[in-house]
C-alpha positions in Angstrom: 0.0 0.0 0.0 1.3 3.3 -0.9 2.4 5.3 1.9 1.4 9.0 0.9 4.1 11.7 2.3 2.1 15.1 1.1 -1.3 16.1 -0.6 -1.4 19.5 -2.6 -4.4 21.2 -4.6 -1.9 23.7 -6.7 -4.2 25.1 -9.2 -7.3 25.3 -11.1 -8.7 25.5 -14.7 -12.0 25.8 -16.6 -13.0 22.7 -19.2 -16.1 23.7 -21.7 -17.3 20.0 -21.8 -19.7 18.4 -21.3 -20.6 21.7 -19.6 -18.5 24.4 -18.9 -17.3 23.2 -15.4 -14.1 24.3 -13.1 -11.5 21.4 -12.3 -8.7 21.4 -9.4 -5.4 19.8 -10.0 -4.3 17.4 -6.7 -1.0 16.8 -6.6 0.3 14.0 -4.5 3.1 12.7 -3.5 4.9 9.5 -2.1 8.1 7.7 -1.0 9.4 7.4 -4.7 7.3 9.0 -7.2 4.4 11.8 -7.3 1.5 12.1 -9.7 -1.6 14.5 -10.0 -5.4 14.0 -10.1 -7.7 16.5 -11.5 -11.4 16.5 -9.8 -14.3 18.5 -9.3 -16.0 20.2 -6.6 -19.2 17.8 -7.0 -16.3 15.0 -6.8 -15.0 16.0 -3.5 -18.7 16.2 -2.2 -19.1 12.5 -3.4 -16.5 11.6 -1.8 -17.1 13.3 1.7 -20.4 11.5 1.4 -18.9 8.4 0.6 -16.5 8.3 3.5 -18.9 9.6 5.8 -21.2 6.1 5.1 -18.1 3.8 4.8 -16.6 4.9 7.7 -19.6 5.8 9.9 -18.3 9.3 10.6 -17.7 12.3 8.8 -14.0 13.3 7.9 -12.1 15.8 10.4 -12.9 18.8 8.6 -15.2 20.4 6.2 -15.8 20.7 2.8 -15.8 24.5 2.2 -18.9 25.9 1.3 -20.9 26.1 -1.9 -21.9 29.9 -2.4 -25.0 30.8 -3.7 -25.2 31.8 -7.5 -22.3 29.9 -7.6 -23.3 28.8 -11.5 -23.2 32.0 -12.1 -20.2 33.7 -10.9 -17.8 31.6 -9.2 -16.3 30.2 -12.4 -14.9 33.8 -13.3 -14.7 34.7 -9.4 -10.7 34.4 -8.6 -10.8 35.2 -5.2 -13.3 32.3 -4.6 -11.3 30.2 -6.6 -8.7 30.3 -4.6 -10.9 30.3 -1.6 -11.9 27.4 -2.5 -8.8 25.7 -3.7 -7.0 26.3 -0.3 -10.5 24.9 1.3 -10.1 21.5 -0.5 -6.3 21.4 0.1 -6.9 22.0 4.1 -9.9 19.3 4.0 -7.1 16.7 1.9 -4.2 17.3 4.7 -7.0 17.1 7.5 -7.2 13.3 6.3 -4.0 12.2 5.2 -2.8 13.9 9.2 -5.7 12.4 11.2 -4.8 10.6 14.1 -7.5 8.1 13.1 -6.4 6.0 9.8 -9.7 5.2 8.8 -10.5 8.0 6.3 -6.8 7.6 5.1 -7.1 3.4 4.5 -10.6 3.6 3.1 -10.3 2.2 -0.5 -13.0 5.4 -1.9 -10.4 8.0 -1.0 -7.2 6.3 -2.3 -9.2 5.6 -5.3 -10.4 9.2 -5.4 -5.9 9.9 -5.3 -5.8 8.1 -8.1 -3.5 5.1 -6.2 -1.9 2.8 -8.8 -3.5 -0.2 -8.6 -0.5 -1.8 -8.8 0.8 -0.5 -5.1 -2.6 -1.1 -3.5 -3.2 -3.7 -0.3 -2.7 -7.1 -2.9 -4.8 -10.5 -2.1 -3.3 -12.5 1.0 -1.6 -15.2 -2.0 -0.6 -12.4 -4.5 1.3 -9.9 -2.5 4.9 -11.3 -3.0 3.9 -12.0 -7.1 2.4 -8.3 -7.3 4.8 -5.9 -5.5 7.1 -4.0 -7.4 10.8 -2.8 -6.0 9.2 0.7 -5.3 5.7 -0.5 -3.8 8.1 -2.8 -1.3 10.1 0.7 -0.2 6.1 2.2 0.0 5.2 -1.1 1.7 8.2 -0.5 4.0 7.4 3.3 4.9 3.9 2.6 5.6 4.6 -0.2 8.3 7.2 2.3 9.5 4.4 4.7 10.5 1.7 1.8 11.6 4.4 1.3 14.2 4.8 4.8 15.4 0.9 4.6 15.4 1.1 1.7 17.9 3.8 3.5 19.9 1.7 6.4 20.0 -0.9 4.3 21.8 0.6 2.7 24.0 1.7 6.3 25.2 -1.8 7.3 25.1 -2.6 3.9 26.8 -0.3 5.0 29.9 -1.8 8.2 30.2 -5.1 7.1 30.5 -4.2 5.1 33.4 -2.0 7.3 35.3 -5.4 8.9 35.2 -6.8 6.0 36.7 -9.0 5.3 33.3 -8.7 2.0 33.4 -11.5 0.9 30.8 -10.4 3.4 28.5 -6.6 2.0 28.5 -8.0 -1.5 28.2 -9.7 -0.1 25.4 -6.3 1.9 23.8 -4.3 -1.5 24.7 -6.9 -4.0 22.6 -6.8 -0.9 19.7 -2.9 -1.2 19.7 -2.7 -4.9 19.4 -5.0 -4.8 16.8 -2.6 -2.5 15.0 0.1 -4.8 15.3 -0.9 -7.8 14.3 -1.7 -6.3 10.9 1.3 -5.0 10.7 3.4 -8.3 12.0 1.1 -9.8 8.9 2.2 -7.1 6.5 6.2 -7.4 7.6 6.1 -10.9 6.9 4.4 -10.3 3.0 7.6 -8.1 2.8 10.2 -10.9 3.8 8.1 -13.1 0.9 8.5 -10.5 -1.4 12.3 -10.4 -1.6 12.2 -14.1 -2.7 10.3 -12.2 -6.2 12.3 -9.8 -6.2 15.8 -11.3 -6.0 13.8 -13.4 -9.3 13.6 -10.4 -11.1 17.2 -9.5 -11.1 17.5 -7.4 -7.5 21.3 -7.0 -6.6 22.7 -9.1 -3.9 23.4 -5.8 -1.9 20.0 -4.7 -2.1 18.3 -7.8 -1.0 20.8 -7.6 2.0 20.0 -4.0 3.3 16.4 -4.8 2.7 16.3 -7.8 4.5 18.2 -5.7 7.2 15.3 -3.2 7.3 12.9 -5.9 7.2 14.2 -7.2 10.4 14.4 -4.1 12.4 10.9 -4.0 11.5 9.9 -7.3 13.1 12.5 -6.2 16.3 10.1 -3.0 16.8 7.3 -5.1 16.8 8.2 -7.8 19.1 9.4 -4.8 21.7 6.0 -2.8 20.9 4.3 -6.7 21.9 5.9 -6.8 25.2 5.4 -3.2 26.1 1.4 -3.9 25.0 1.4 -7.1 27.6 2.9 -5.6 30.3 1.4 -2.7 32.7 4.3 -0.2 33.3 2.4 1.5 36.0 0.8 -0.7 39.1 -1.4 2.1 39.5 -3.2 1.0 36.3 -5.6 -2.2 37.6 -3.4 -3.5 34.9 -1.6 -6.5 35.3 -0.7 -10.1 37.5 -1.4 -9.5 41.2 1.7 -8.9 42.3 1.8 -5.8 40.0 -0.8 -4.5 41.7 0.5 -4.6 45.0 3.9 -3.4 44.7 6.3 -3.4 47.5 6.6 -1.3 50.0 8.4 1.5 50.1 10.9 0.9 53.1 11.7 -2.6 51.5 12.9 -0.2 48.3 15.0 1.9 50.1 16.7 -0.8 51.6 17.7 -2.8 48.7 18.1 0.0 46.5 20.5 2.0 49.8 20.1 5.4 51.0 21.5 8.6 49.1 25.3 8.7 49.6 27.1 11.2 52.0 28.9 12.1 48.3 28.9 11.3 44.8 30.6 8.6 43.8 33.0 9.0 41.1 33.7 7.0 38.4 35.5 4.1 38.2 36.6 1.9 35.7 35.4 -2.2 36.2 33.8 -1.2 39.4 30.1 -2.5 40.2 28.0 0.8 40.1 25.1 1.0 43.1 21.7 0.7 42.0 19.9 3.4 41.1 15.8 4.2 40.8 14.8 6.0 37.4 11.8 6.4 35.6 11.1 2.7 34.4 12.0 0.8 37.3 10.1 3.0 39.9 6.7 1.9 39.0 7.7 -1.4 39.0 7.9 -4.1 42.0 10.5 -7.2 41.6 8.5 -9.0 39.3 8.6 -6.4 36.9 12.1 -5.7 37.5 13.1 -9.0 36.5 10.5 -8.8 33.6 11.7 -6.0 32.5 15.7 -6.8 33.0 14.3 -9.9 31.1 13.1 -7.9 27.9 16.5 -5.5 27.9 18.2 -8.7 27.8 16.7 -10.2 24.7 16.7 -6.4 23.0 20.7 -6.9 23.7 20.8 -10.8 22.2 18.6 -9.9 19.2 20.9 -6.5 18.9 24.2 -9.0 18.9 22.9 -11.5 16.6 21.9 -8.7 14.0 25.3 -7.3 14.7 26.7 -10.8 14.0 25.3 -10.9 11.0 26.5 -7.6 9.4 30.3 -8.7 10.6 29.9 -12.0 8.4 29.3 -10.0 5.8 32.2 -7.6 6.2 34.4 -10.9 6.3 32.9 -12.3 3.4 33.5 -9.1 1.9 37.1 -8.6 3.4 37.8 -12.1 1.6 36.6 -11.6 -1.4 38.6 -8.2 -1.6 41.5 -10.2 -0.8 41.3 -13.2 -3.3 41.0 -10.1 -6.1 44.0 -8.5 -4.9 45.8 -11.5 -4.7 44.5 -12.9 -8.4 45.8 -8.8 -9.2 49.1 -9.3 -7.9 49.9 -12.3 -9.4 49.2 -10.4 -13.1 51.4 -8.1 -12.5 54.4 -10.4 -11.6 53.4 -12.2 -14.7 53.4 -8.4 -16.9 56.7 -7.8 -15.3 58.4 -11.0 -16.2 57.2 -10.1 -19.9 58.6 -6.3 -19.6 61.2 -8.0 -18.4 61.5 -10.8 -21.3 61.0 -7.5 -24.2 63.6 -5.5 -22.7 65.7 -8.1 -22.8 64.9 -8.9 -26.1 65.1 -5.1 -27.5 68.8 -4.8 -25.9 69.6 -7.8 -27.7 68.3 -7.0 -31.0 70.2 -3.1 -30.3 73.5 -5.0 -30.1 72.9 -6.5 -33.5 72.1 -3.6 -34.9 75.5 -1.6 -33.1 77.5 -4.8 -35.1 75.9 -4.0 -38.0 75.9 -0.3 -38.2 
């Protein structure tokens, strides 16, 4: 699906047929390419309509108004031309900026956009057959903001119960997982795709960095998963039932120590004392461990990923070697013939020093 970066109504122009009639020009743009749409003001009031019923609510802002005598004068009007046009443009980036996707995903208003058909949401069997090398980087930046979508609510999830709403994060949380799950679905049609790809002639490099991305994609997920089944505040009703009834706070000060008579400098290889921040005060020991747990599998999936890329630097190294080597052995083999010629030419100079 493409992932659109910017919507713009630039201009406007008058068409005689079938009736004399005033047409906007929507430009719009994406990860790699743009293109432009030209439409109507009766289309964009079809389309509010039809979002309005598909959705079940109307979009986030307004259509701008339709004067009266309009048929009259507002085809030679400029000033309500323009009025207009920057109407229809702020109603455009209203969607495409909404918080709520579901004017954005609905298939009326990408086909009002003008989508390529080619880079739309393919049939669960077809997606690897029918995505091109540019709809996988659209594919790719469109997952990229599902995620910061899903981020966003688990934020918005905490928030609600630090304000001790806890059906409303229950609510958030279930919205969130939702989210991810389609977009864990989605990552793995992209890991399919490179298989057609690297058919179609894709460089061996390329494959590698985009299997790289692809897999930094599924490592957001799996944290975004453990932050969306685990409560970070106790507070929340959220939770096992030891979350919920933290320790107490002298047993904290005692494991964690008092403040020190003086700060304590730094030194190299020795053990630092515990310290409370922001993450682990919420938290009692199960979640500690939990969440010393998670940072711990961050760090193995972070090595192994590292592992990987230092493979490929020694395959690389190697290979850079065996040329050099396969190089070097050329020019011994050009030097032996300089060699061989100049001894030739010195001989062949005597001759001619006889003869002359």
């Amino acid at each position: 699906m493409t992932a659109i970066q910017a919507v713009y109504v630039r201009d406007h122009e008058e068409r005689p047929e079938p009736k004399p009639h005033v047409v906007f020009r929507i430009e719009i743009q994406a990860h790699v390419r743009s293109w432009h749409m030209w439409r109507r003001y009766s289309e964009f009031v079809d389309l509010h309509t039809e979002l309005s019923k598909s959705v079940g609510a109307p979009p986030p802002a307004a259509l701008p108004p339709k004067h009266a005598l309009s048929m009259l004068r507002s085809r030679t009007d400029a000033a309500r031309l323009e009025e207009r046009r920057a109407g229809l443009e702020a109603y455009l980036r209203a969607i495409l900026s909404a918080k709520d996707s579901r004017w954005l995903d609905a298939f009326v208003f990408r086909d009002f956009l003008g989508v390529p058909v080619g880079k739309q949401q393919p049939a669960a069997g077809d997606s690897a057959a029918q995505m091109t090398s540019s709809a996988w980087l659209d594919e790719h930046l469109d997952l990229q903001a599902r995620v910061r979508d899903v981020r966003a609510d688990v934020n918005r999830r905490d928030a609600l119960a630090d304000r001790g709403d806890v059906a409303g994060a229950h609510g958030t949380n279930v919205q969130a997982k939702k989210k991810l799950a389609g977009v864990l679905s989605r990552a793995g049609a992209l890991a399919e795709a490179l298989d057609t790809l690297a058919l179609r002639g894709m460089s061996e490099g390329e494959l590698q960095r985009r299997t790289d991305m692809v897999a930094r994609l599924q490592d957001d997920c799996e944290k975004l998963a453990k932050m969306l089944t685990v409560a970070r505040n106790t507070a929340r009703g959220l939770g096992s039932a030891a979350e919920r009834n933290p320790a107490a706070g002298t047993d904290r000060a005692a494991l964690l120590g008092g403040a020190a008579s003086k700060p304590v400098a730094r030194v190299f290889g020795a053990p630092q004392p515990p310290k409370e921040t922001e993450q682990t005060r919420p938290l009692d020991d199960q979640g500690l461990l939990q969440m010393q747990q998670t940072q711990m599998d961050q760090q193995d999936t972070q090595l192994a990923q590292l592992t990987a890329i230092l493979q490929r630097q020694k395959q690389l190294g190697t290979a850079i070697n065996n040329e050099l080597a396969q190089h070097i052995e050329l020019l011994d083999g050009l030097a032996d013939d300089v060699e061989r010629v100049g001894g030739k030419l010195s001989a062949a100079k005597k001759q001619m020093n006889r003869l002359g």
